[in-house]
C-alpha positions in Angstrom: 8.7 -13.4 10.6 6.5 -16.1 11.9 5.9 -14.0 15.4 4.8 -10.9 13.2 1.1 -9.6 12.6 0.8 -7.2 9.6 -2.1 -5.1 8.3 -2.8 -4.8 5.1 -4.9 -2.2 2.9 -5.9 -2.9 -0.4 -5.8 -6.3 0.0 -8.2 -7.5 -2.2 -6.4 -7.5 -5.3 -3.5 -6.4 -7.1 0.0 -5.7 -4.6 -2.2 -5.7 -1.5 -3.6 -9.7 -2.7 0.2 -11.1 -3.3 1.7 -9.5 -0.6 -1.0 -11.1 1.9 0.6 -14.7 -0.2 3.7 -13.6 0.0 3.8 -12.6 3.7 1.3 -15.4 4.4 4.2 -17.7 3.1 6.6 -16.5 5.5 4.7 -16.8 8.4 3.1 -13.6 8.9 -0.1 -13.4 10.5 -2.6 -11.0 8.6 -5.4 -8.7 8.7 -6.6 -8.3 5.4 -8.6 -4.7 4.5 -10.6 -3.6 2.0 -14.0 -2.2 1.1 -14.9 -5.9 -1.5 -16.0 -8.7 1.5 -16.5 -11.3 -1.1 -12.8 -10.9 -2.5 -11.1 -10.8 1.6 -13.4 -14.0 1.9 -11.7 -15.7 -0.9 -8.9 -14.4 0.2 -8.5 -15.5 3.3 -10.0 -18.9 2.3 -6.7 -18.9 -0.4 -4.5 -18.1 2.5 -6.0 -20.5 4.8 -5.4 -23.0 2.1 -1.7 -22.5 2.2 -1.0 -22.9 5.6 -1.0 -19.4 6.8 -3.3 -17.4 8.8 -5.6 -14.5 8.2 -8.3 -12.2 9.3 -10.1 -10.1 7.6 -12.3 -6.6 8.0 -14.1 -4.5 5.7 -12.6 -0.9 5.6 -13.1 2.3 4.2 -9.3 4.0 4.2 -10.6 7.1 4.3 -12.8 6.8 7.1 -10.8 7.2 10.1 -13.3 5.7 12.0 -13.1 2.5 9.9 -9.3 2.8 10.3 -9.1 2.8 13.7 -11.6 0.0 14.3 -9.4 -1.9 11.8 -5.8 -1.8 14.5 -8.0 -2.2 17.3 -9.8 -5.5 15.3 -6.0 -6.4 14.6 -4.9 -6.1 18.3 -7.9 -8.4 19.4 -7.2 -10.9 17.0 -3.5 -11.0 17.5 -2.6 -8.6 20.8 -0.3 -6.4 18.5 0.2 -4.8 15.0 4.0 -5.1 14.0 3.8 -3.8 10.1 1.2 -1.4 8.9 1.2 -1.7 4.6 -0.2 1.5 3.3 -1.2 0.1 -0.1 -4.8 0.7 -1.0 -4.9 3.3 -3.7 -6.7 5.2 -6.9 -5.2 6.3 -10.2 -8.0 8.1 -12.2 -5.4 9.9 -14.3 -6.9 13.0 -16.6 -5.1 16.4 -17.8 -5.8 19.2 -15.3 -8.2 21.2 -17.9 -10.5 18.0 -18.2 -11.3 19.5 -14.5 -12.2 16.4 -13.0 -12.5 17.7 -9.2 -14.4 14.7 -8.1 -11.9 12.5 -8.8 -8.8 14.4 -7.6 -10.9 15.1 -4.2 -11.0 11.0 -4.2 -7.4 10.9 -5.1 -6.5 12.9 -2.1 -8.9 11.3 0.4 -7.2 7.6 -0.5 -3.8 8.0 -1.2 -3.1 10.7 1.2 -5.5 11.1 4.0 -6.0 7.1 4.0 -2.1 7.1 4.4 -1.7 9.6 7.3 -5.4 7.9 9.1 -3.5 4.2 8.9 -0.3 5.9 10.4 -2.4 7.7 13.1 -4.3 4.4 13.8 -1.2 2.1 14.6 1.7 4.8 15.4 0.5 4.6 18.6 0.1 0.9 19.8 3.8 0.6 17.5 5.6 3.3 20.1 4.1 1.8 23.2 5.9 -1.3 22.3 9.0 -0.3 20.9 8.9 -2.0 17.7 6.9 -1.6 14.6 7.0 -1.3 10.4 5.0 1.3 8.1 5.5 0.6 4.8 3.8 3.5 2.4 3.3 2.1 -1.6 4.2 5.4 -3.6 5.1 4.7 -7.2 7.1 6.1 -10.0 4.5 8.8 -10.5 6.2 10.1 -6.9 9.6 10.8 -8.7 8.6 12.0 -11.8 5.3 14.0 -13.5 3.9 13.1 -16.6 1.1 14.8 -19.0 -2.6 13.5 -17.5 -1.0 12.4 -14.2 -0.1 15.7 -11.9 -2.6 15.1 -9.4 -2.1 11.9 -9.2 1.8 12.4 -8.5 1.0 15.2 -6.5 -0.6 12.6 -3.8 2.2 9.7 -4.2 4.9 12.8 -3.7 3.2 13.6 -0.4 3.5 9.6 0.4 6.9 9.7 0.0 7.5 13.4 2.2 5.0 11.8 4.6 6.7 8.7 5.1 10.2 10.4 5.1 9.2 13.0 7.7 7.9 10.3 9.3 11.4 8.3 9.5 12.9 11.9 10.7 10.5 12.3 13.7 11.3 8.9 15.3 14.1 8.5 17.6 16.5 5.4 16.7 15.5 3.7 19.8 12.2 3.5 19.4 12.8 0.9 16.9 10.3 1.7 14.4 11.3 1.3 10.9 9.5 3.1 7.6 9.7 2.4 3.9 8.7 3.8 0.7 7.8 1.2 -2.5 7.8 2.7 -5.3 6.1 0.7 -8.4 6.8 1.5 -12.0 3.8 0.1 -14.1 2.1 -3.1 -12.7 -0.6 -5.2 -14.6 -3.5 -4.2 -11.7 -6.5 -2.3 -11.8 -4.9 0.7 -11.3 -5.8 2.1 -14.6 -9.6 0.8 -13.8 -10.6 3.9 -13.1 -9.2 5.9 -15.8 -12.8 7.8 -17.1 -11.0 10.0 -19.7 -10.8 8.2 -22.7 -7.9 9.9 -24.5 -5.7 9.5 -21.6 -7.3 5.9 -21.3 -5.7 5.3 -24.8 -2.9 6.8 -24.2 -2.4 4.5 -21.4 -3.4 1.6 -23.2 -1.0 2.3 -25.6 1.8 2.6 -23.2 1.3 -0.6 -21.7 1.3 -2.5 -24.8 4.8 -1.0 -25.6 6.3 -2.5 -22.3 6.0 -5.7 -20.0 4.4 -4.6 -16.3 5.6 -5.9 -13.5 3.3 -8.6 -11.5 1.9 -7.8 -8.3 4.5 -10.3 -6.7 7.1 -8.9 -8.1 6.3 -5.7 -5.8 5.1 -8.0 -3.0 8.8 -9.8 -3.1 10.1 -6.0 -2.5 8.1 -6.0 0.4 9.1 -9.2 1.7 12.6 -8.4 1.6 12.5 -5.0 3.6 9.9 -6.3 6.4 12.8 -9.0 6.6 15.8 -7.6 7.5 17.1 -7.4 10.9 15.6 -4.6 13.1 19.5 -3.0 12.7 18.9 -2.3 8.7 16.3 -0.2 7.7 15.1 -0.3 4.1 13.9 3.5 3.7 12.6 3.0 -0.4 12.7 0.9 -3.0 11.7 1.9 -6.8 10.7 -1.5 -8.7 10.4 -0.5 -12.8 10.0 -3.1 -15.5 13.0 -3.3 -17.2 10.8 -2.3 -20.3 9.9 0.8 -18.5 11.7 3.9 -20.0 
């Protein structure tokens, strides 16, 4: 673990913030992405603090560009990118006749083309070396459909056939491992961005009725399948509250 360098987007809060702890804890060197610089400041000032060792740049996931500069920034930093985590994502849930275009245009550009342009960026420097970890942050939503939330599903569905077809296009020597991490309901700012207030209540409502899982708790899930040997790979894992129904 300590020899590893990972990427991480979303990083400044939420999953993305303890799983730069948690990986920063186990030696991993990071580089922490995001679009807020004053949050990847204090991050990697928190980070620093514990011993571990970070780098930071300010990205735009769905800006291939901004991807792209992002690995190469990585590989000057630390001359390679061993674990790519896909985690920066939106959730503006609202019922399909509420016609919000807007958002479900944004929906798409982060959680799926953001996706597939962080693949693109680091697929290539991982298969020149022979070794390398993409690990795509789906959720629930990508197993099951609920009122308010098809198009949000609809994107964490293609995260999980993306990151599957991924798995079935690389040969087993190549030595490059994928996974899927699927949260049930974490206390984040997912929700955040809900703008339709009956679906916000419903939400609200929903939450209140169960006990969300932390951000570490999904970060721990990380940990464990970015540590086991390069012989076993973890292909998904699907982390509920035990409150969840």
């Amino acid at each position: 673990m300590a020899n590893k360098t990972a990427i991480i987007t979303g990083a400044s809060s939420g999953i993305g913030e303890a799983t730069a702890k948690e990986l920063a804890r186990s030696g991993i060197r990071l580089m922490l992405a995001a679009r807020r610089e004053d949050r990847l400041v204090q991050l990697k000032k928190e980070i620093e603090a514990l011993g571990g060792q970070a780098e930071y740049r300010v990205t735009d996931v769905t800006s291939r560009a901004d991807m792209e500069s992002l690995a190469q920034a990585t590989i000057e930093a630390y001359g390679q990118i061993d674990i790519l985590v896909n985690n920066a994502g939106l959730m503006p849930l609202s019922y399909i006749r509420s016609l919000k275009v807007d958002e479900w245009d944004r929906m798409i550009d982060v959680n799926i083309k953001g996706v597939l342009y962080g693949i693109a960026a680091v697929l290539p420097h991982m298969e020149e070396r022979n070794e390398g970890h993409i690990i795509n942050v789906s959720s629930v939503a990508g197993h099951e459909i609920a009122p308010s939330g098809a198009v949000y599903s609809a994107t964490k569905f293609a995260v999980r056939t993306l990151t599957e077809g991924l798995r079935k296009e690389l040969r087993p020597d190549q030595n490059i491992r994928t996974t899927i991490i699927s949260p049930g309901a974490v206390d984040t700012e997912l929700t955040h961005s809900i703008t339709d207030t009956n679906v916000k209540t419903v939400m609200s409502g929903f939450l209140n009725k169960i006990v969300p899982l932390k951000g570490e708790d999904i970060a721990a899930a990380i940990r464990y399948a970015i540590e086991q040997p390069t012989s076993v790979s973890i292909n998904e894992i699907i982390v509920r509250p035990t409150s969840q129904p």
